[in-house]
N, C-alpha and C positions, 0 to 999 in steps of 0.2 A: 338718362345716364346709365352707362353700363357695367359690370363687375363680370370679372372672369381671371382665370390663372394666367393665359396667355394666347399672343396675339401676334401675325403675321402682318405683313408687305406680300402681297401677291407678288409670283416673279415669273408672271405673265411677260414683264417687258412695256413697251409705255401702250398703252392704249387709249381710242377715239372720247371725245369727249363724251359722248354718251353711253360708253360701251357697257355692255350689259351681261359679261362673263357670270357668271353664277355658281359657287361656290357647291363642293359637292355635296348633295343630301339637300339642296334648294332645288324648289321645282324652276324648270326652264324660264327663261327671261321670257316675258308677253313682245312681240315684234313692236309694237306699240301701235299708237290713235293711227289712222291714215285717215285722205280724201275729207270728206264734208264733217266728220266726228272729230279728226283734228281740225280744222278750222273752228269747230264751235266750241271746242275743250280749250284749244288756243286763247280765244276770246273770254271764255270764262278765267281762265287762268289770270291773264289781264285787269277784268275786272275786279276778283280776288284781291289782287294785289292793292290796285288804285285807294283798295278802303281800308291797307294797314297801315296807316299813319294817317290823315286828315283827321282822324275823329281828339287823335294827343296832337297833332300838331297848333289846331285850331286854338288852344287853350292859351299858349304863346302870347300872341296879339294881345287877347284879350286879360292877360294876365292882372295889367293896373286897375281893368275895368271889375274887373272878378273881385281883388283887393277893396277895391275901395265900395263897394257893393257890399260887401260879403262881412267886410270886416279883419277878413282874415289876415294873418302877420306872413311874415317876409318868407319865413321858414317855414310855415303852412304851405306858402304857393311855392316854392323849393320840393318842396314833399310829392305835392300833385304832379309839378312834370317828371320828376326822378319814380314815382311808382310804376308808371306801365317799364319803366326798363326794368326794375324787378322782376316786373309780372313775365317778360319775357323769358329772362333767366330764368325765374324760379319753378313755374311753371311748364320749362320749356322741356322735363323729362317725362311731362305726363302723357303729352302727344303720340308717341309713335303708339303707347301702348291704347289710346283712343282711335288712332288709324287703325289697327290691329284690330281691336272688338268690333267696333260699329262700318268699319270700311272707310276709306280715305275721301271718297265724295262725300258721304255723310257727314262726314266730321266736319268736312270746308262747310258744307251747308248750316251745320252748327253753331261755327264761327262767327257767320253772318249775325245769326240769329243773335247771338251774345252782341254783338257792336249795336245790331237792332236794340235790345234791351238794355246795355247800357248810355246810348244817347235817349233813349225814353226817360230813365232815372235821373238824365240833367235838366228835364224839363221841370224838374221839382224845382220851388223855392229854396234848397236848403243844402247846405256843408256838406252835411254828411249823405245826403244823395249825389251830391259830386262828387265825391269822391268812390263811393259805392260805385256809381256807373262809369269812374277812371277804371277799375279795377276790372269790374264787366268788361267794359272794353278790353283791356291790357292783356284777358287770359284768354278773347278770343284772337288776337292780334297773336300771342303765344304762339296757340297751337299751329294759326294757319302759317305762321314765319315757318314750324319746324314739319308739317307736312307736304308745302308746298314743291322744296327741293326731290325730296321722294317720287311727288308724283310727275315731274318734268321726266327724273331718269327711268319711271317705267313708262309713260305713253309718248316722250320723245328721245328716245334713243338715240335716231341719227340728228337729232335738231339739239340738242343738249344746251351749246353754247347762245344758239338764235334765243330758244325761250327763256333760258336765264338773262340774259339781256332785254327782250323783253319784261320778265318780270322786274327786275330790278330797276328798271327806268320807268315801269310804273308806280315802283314804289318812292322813286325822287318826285316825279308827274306828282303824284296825291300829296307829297310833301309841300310843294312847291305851290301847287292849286289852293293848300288848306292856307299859306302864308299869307298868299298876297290876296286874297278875294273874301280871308271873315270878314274882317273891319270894313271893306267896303260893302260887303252886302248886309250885316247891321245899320250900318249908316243911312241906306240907300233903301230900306225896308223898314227902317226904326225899330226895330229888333231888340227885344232885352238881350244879355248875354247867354243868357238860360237858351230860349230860342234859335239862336245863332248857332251854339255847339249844336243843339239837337238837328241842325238842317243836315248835318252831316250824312244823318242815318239814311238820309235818301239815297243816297249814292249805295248803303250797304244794302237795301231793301232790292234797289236792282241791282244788285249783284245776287242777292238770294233769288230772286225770280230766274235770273240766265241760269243759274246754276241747278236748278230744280230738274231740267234733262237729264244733266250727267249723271244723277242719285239715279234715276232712275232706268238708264240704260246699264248700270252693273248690280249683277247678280247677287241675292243680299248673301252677308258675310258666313261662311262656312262654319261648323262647331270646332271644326280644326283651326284654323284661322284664329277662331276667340281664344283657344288653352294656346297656341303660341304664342300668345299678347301677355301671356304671364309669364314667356321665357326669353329676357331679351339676349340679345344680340352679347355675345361675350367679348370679352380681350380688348375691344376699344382705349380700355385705361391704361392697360399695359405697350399701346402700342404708338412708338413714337410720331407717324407721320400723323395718327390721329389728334396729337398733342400738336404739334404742327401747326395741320388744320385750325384747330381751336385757338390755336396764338395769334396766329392770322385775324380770323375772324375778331375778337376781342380786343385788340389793339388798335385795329381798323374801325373799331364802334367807338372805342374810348377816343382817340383820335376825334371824331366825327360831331358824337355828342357833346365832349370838352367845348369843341370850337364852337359848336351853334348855337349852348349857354352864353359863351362869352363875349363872343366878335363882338355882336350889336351895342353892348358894353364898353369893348373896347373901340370902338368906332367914335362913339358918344365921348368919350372920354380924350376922344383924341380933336375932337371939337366938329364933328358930322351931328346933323340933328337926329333927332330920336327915329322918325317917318323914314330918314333915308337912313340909316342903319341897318331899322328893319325891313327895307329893302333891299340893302345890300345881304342879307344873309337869303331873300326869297331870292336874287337873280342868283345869286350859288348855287341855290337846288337846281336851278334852271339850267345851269353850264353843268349837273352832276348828270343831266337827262341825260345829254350826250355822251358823258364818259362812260357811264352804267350799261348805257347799251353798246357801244364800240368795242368797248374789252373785251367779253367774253367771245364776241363775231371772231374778232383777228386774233384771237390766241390758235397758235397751229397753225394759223397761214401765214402772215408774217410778221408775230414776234412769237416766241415761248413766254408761255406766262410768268417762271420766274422774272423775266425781263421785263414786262408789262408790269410786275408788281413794283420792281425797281423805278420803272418809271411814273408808275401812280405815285409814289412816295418824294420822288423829285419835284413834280409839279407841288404837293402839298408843303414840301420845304421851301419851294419858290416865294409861295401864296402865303405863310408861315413870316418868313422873312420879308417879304415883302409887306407887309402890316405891322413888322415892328420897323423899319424903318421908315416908310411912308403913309401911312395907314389911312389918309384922308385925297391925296395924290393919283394917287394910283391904286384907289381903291377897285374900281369896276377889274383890272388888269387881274388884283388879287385875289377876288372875288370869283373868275374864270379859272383861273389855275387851283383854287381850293377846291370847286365844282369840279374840276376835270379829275383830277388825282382822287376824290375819295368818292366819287361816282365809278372810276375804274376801280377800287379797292372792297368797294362793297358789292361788285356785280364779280368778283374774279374771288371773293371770299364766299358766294354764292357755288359759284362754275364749281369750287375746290370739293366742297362738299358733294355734287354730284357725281366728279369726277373720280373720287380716291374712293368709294362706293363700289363693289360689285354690282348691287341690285336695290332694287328698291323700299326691301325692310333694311339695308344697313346703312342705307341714304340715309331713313327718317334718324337713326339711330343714333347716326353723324351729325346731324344736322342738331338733333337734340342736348349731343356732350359741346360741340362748337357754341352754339347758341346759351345754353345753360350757362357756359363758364365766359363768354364773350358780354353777355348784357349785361352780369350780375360788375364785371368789371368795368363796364362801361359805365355804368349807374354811381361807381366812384368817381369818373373822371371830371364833372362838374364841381363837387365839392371840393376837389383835391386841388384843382385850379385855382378857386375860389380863397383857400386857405392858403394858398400858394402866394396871392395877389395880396392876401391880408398880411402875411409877413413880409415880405417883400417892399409893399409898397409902391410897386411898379409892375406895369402889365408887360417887361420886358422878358422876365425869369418864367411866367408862365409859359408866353410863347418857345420859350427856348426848352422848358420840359415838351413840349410837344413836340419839335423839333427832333429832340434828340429819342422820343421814342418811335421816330421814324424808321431808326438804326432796326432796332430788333424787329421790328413789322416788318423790312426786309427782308431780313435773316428768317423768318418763320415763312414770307413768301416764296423762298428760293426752297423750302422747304417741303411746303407744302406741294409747290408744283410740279415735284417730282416723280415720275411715271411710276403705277403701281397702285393698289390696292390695300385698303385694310381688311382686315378679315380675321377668320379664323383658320385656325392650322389644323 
């Protein structure tokens, strides 16, 4: 997060999705990765991604089995999924200034190593090493959400829109992967739960080993380099499209996490069994692959992405609507249109952040105040639902607040998508 007196809109005019203008007194933009070092940075990027969410998603499934194991009450295991979205937010201003000292591959390489050590810490018998290694995890999942935007817009300049699409359909992929395959590979393994969570770290162990190149093909961090990491990025707070950006992003989470606390919930309730509930929210993530990666491709060629965000928000009102009116019916229907709409909205709340970005330290920088103020809001939207359901008495008023916070996630994408820069003046 950043403080400053004041803060510009470049008026540059609109530019390329990766464009790489550089503000004056910033040293020149790097051309970025090319030939065989992009392909393998590519791929590491990928893999990155795939291991920010299985290791919190995995807990899900397993949640009654956790309870009834563990002991723990209702609002314990409430606690544990609702932490790593803190840990995102709260955590999420400490990154750019750890890209900044140790260098942006080391830090990913870090990352790793935290999701490695806190799926080690679930292999304990015990509460409170679960929770200890939610946390572990949460602040490596942190940094790497708010470094990775950074480093697409310095080593993929002209690809911008490709590798955010790629990332962000990796990060539904690992979503999706960790839903539908714990339970059956406990089952199928006889696995305690402890063990189950902990297979996750395999996946994060190869991503530390691919990633182990990239440390070491850049040059280690300059002294100059480290005293800039104590001077961030000014004017962000004072500047509106930066507010923008962050409305976008947070609404679009709140949105996201609201629904995938509660569908399976309301599914059940609507008279689906519990198996195919949580199924229907795993084949969602599955219909988000697609939208996550489409969006950010065809922004520019044929649609603008205010429009694209319009129409993320359409599908999710479809899919919205269609669950409170039918909700057992035409479930798989709703379930595709939920997937498509916030798989476009979380890959085009990705694109935004790189995009209104001159460079690469005011990417992480952005991505830091978006992400900080987007998780910490999203981390209410479960509860708020919840309490919503509790007065109400019907699951019809919740869905219609989501609904209608459709409206302003609009309004903040038409915003957002507007050609120009933040910066400083």
């Amino acid at each position: 997060m950043t403080h400053g007196p004041a803060s510009a809109i470049s008026k540059a005019g609109p530019q390329p999705a990766g464009g790489t203008t550089a503000p004056a007194g910033d040293a020149p933009a790097p051309a970025g990765a090319t030939g065989r070092r992009a392909l393998h940075l590519g791929a590491g990027v990928v893999l990155l991604a795939l291991n920010l969410r299985p290791a919190l998603v995995a807990v899900s499934p397993l949640a009654d089995t956790i309870r009834a194991d563990s002991g723990m009450s209702a609002a314990a295991t409430s606690l544990l999924t609702a932490l790593p979205l803190l840990c995102f937010g709260l955590l999420a201003p400490v990154a750019p200034r750890l890209g900044r000292r140790f260098g942006t591959e080391r830090s990913l390489l870090g990352t790793m190593v935290l999701i490695c050590l806190g799926t080690g810490l679930r292999l304990l018998d015990s509460v409170v090493a679960l929770f200890a290694g939610t946390v572990v995890i949460g602040a490596g999942i942190a940094v790497a959400n708010v470094l990775l935007p950074g480093l697409i817009k310095r080593d993929f300049p002209a690809k911008a829109g490709l590798m955010t699409g790629l990332y962000s359909m990796s990060l539904f992929g690992g979503a999706a992967l960790a839903a539908g395959v714990t339970v059956p590979v406990r089952q199928a393994a006889g696995l305690s739960w402890q063990a189950t969570l902990a297979c996750w770290g395999a996946l994060a162990v190869l991503a530390l080993v691919a990633w182990l190149p990239q440390v070491r093909s850049r040059a280690a961090v300059t002294e100059a380099a480290a005293r800039q990491a104590a001077h961030p990025v000014r004017g962000l707070w004072r500047s509106p499209l930066a507010w923008q950006v962050t409305a976008y992003m947070g609404l679009q989470s709140l949105s996201y996490y609201a629904a995938a606390a509660w569908l399976p919930t309301i599914l059940k309730d609507a008279g689906m069994s519990a198996g195919d509930a949580g199924w229907m929210l795993s084949f969602s993530s599955l219909s988000g692959i697609a939208g996550s990666f489409l969006a950010p491709v065809i922004v520019g060629r044929r649609l603008r992405a205010g429009t694209l965000a319009a129409l993320g928000a359409v599908l999710c009102a479809a899919g919205f609507a269609g669950v409170w009116a039918a909700p057992v019916g035409g479930a798989y229907l709703w379930m595709t249109l939920l997937g498509l709409g916030q798989g476009a909205a979380i890959s085009l709340a990705l694109l935004f952040i790189v995009q209104r970005a001159p460079d690469a330290r005011r990417t992480a920088q952005l991505s830091s105040m978006a992400q900080c103020f987007g998780y910490v809001l999203a981390a209410t939207g479960p509860a708020v639902l919840g309490a919503v359901h509790d007065t109400s008495g019907t699951w019809a008023v919740p869905l219609a607040v989501l609904l209608v916070l459709l409206v302003p996630q609009v309004a903040a994408g038409f915003g957002a998508a507007r050609p120009g820069h933040v910066g400083e003046r």
